[in-house]
C-alpha positions in Angstrom: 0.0 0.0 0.0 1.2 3.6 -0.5 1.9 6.2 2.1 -0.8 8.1 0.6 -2.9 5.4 1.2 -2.6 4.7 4.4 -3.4 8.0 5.1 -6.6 8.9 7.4 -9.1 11.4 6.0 -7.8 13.7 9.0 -4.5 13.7 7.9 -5.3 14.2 4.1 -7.7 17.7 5.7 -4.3 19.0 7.2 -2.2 18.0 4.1 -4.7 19.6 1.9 -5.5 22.9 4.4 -1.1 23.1 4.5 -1.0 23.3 0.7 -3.8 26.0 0.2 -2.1 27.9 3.1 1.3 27.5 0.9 -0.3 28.9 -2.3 -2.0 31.4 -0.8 1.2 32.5 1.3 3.0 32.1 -2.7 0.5 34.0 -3.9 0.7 37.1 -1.6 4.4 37.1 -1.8 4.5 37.5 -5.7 2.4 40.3 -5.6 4.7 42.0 -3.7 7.9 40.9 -4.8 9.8 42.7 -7.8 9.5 40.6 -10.8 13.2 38.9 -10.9 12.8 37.7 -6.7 9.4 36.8 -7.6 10.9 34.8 -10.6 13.8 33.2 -8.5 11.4 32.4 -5.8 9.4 30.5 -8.4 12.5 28.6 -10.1 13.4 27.6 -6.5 10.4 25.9 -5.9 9.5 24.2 -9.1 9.0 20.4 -8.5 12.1 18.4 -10.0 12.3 15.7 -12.2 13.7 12.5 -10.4 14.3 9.8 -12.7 15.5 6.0 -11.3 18.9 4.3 -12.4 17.5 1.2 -13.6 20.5 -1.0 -13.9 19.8 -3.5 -11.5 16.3 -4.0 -12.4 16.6 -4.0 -16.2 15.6 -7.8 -16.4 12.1 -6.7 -16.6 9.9 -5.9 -20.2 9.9 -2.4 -21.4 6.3 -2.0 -20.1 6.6 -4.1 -16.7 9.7 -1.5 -16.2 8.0 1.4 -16.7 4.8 0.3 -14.8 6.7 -0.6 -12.3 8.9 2.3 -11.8 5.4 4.9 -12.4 3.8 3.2 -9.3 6.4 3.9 -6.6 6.2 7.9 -8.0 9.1 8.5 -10.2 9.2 10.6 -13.0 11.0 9.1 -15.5 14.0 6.5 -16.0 17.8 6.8 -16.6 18.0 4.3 -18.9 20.3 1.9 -20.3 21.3 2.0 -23.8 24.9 0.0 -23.7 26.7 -3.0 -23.9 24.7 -5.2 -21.5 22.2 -2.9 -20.7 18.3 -3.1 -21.1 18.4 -1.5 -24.7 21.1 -3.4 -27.1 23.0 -0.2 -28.9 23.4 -2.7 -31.9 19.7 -2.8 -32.0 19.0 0.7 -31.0 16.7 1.3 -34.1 14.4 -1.4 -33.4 14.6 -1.3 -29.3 14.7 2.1 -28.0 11.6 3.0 -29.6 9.9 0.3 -27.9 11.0 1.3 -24.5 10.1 5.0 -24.9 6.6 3.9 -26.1 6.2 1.8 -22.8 7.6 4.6 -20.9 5.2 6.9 -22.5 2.2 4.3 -21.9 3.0 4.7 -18.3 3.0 8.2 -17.4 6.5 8.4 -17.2 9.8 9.3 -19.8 13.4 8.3 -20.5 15.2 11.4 -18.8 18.3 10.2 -19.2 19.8 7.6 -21.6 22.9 6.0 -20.3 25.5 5.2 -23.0 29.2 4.2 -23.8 29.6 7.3 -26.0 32.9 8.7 -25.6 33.0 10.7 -28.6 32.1 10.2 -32.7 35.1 7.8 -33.2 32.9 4.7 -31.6 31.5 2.9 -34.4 28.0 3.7 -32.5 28.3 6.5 -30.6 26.3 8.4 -34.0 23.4 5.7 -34.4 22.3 5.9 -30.8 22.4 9.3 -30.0 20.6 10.4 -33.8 18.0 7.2 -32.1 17.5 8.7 -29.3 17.2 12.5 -30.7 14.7 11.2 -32.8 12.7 9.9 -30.1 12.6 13.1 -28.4 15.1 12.0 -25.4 17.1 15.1 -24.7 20.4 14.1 -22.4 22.4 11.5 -22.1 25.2 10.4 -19.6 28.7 9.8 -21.6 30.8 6.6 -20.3 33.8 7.0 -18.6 37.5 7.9 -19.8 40.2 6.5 -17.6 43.6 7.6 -17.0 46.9 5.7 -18.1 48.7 6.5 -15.4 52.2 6.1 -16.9 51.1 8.8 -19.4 51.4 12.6 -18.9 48.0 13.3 -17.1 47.5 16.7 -18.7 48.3 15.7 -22.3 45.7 12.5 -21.6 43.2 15.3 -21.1 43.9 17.7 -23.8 43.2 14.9 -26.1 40.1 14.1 -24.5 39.0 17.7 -24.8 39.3 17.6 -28.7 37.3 13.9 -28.7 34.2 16.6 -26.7 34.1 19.4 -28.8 33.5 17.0 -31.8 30.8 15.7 -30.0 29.9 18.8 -28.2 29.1 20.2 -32.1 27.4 17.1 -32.7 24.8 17.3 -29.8 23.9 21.1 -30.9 22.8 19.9 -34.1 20.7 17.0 -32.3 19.2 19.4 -29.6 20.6 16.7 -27.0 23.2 17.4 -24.1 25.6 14.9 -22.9 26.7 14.6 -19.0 29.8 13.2 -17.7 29.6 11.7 -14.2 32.3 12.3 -11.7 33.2 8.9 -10.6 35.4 7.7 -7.5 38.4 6.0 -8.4 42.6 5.6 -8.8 42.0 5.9 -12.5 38.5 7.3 -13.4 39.0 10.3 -15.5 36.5 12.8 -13.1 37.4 11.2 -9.7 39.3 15.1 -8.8 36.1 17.3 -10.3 39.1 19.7 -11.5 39.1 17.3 -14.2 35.6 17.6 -15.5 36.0 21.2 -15.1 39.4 21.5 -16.9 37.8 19.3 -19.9 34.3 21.4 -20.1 35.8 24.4 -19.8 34.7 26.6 -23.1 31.9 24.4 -23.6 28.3 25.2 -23.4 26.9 23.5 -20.7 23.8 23.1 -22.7 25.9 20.3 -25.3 27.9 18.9 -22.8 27.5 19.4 -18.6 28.2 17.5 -15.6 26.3 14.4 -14.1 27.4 15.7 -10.5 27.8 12.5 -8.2 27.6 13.6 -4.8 28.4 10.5 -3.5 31.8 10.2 -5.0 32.5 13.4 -4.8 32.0 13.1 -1.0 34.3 10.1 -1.5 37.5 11.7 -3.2 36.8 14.8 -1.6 35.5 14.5 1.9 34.7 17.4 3.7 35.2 19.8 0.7 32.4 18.8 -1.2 30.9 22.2 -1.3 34.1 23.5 -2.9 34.1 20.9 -5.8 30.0 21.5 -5.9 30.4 25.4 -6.3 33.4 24.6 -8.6 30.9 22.3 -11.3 27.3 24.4 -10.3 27.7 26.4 -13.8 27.9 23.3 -15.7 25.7 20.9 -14.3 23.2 19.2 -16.2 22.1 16.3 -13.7 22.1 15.0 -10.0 23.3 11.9 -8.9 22.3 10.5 -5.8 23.3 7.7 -3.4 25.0 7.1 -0.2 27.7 5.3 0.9 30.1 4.3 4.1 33.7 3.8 4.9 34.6 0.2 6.0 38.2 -0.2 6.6 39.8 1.6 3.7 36.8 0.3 1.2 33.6 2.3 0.5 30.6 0.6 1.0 26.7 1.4 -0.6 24.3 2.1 1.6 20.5 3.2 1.7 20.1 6.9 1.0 20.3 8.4 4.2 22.2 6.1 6.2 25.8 7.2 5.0 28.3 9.8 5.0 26.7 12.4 2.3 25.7 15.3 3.6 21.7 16.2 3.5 22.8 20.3 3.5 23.8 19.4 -0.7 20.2 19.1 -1.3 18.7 22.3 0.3 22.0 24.1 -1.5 21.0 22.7 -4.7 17.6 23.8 -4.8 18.6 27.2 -3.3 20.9 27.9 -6.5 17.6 27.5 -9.1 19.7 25.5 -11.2 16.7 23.2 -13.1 18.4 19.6 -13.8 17.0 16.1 -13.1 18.3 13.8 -10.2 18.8 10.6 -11.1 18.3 7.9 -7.7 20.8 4.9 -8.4 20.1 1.9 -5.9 23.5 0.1 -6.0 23.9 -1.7 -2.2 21.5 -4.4 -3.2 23.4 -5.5 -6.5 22.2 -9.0 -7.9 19.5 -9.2 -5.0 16.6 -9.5 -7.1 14.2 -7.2 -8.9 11.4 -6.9 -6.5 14.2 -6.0 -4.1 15.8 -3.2 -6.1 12.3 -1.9 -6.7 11.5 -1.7 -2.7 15.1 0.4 -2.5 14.2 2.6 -5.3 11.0 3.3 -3.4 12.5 3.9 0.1 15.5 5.8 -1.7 12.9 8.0 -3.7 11.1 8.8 -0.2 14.2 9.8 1.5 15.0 12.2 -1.3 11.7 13.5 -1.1 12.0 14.4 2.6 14.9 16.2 1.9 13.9 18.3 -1.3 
């Protein structure tokens, strides 16, 4: 049953009586407000989009997916469109239609497609993202580059940046915008945000941004995740969210909420207006099963709630 529910006809009166008292409080303020407060205010409190990860529950059909995922409130899906992943990119033409009809079928859409695109050198980097433009899906998340670390570091990215503004040019003629997540790790190009900076610097944030990763930024940088947040805010395009601990030297996934990431990210990203989706990825449970997963993507989408 859902929390709303199980909720008495008392509590739904003081629910409903808090939200007229809201609008009505909204209301009054706009009136009096100058017109750019009055239009931050109002970007500030616009609902988000929050989209679920769907990696570990991609064994289901397009439609039981999307049914699914619609009935414990999300918005939309971050999909899979990569080797192994729910949508076969060698069969992107015939699939990926499929799963944005069931999507569509169930109230919901693909936010975010999840690809190995690294740039228009990959044999199918071009067919996948003109599939998915053609669909109407407007952001992606790239792969991930990773460092030879007997190789000059800076010279690695320089050559990355030219591989991005190829596909940076190619994702303003498709109307799409690619984000690259910032991902923990000795060798993960993006573990140190500078990197992500450094290689989107010059380029509208609009064709390629940043899938900011709170969690692993909390885990390379610790306390200074603020610093490395205010450092990406101008070019983020997406929200990552998940939680983790520290076990011994190894970091371990947890349930939102019951790690080290700091709830104060959340009430500093909605106080900066920036509009982006947050994508909720569920990756404690691993192979536990799909009815599992499901149950944490619920909880997971709760907690989130709560603290938006």
């Amino acid at each position: 049953m859902s929390p709303a529910a199980r909720d008495t006809p008392n509590t739904l009166q003081q629910i409903n009586r808090r939200h007229w008292l809201g609008g009505a409080a909204a209301l009054s303020a706009a009136a009096v407000l100058p017109r750019s407060i009055a239009g931050a205010a109002e970007a500030e409190s616009r609902t988000p989009i929050i989209c679920a990860f769907i990696k570990f529950v991609q064994s289901l059909s397009y439609d039981a997916l999307a049914e699914q995922i619609a009935a414990i409130g999300y918005d939309g899906i971050e999909s899979t469109v990569r080797k192994g992943g729910h949508v076969d990119p060698q069969r992107v033409e015939e699939h990926l239609p499929q799963l944005v009809e069931a999507a569509q079928k169930a109230g919901i859409q693909v936010t975010i497609m999840t690809t190995d695109v690294l740039g228009l050198d990959q044999p199918l980097s071009e067919r996948v993202l003109r599939t998915g433009a053609g669909l109407g899906i407007k952001k992606y998340r790239m792969g991930f580059y990773r460092y030879d670390l007997k190789q000059d570091i800076i010279q690695q990215l320089d050559e990355i940046r030219t591989r991005l503004r190829e596909l940076a040019a190619l994702n303003r003629e498709l109307g799409m915008t690619a984000v690259y997540q910032n991902h923990s790790g000795a060798n993960f190009v993006g573990a140190p945000v500078w990197d992500v900076h450094y290689l989107l610097d010059g380029i509208d944030p609009t064709e390629i941004g940043s899938a900011f990763d709170i969690r692993h930024a909390t885990v390379e940088g610790g306390l200074s995740w603020p610093v490395q947040y205010n450092l990406m805010k101008p070019h983020i395009g997406a929200v990552f969210v998940k939680d983790f601990v520290w076990k011994g030297k190894k970091v371990q996934n947890v349930p939102l909420g019951d790690g080290r990431i700091d709830p104060k990210f959340f009430a500093m990203h909605k106080a900066s207006g920036i509009q982006c989706p947050y994508s909720i990825h569920v990756e404690y449970l691993e192979q536990a099963g799909t009815k599992q997963n499901m149950q944490a993507l619920a909880n997971d989408l709760q907690q989130l709630k709560q603290w938006l």
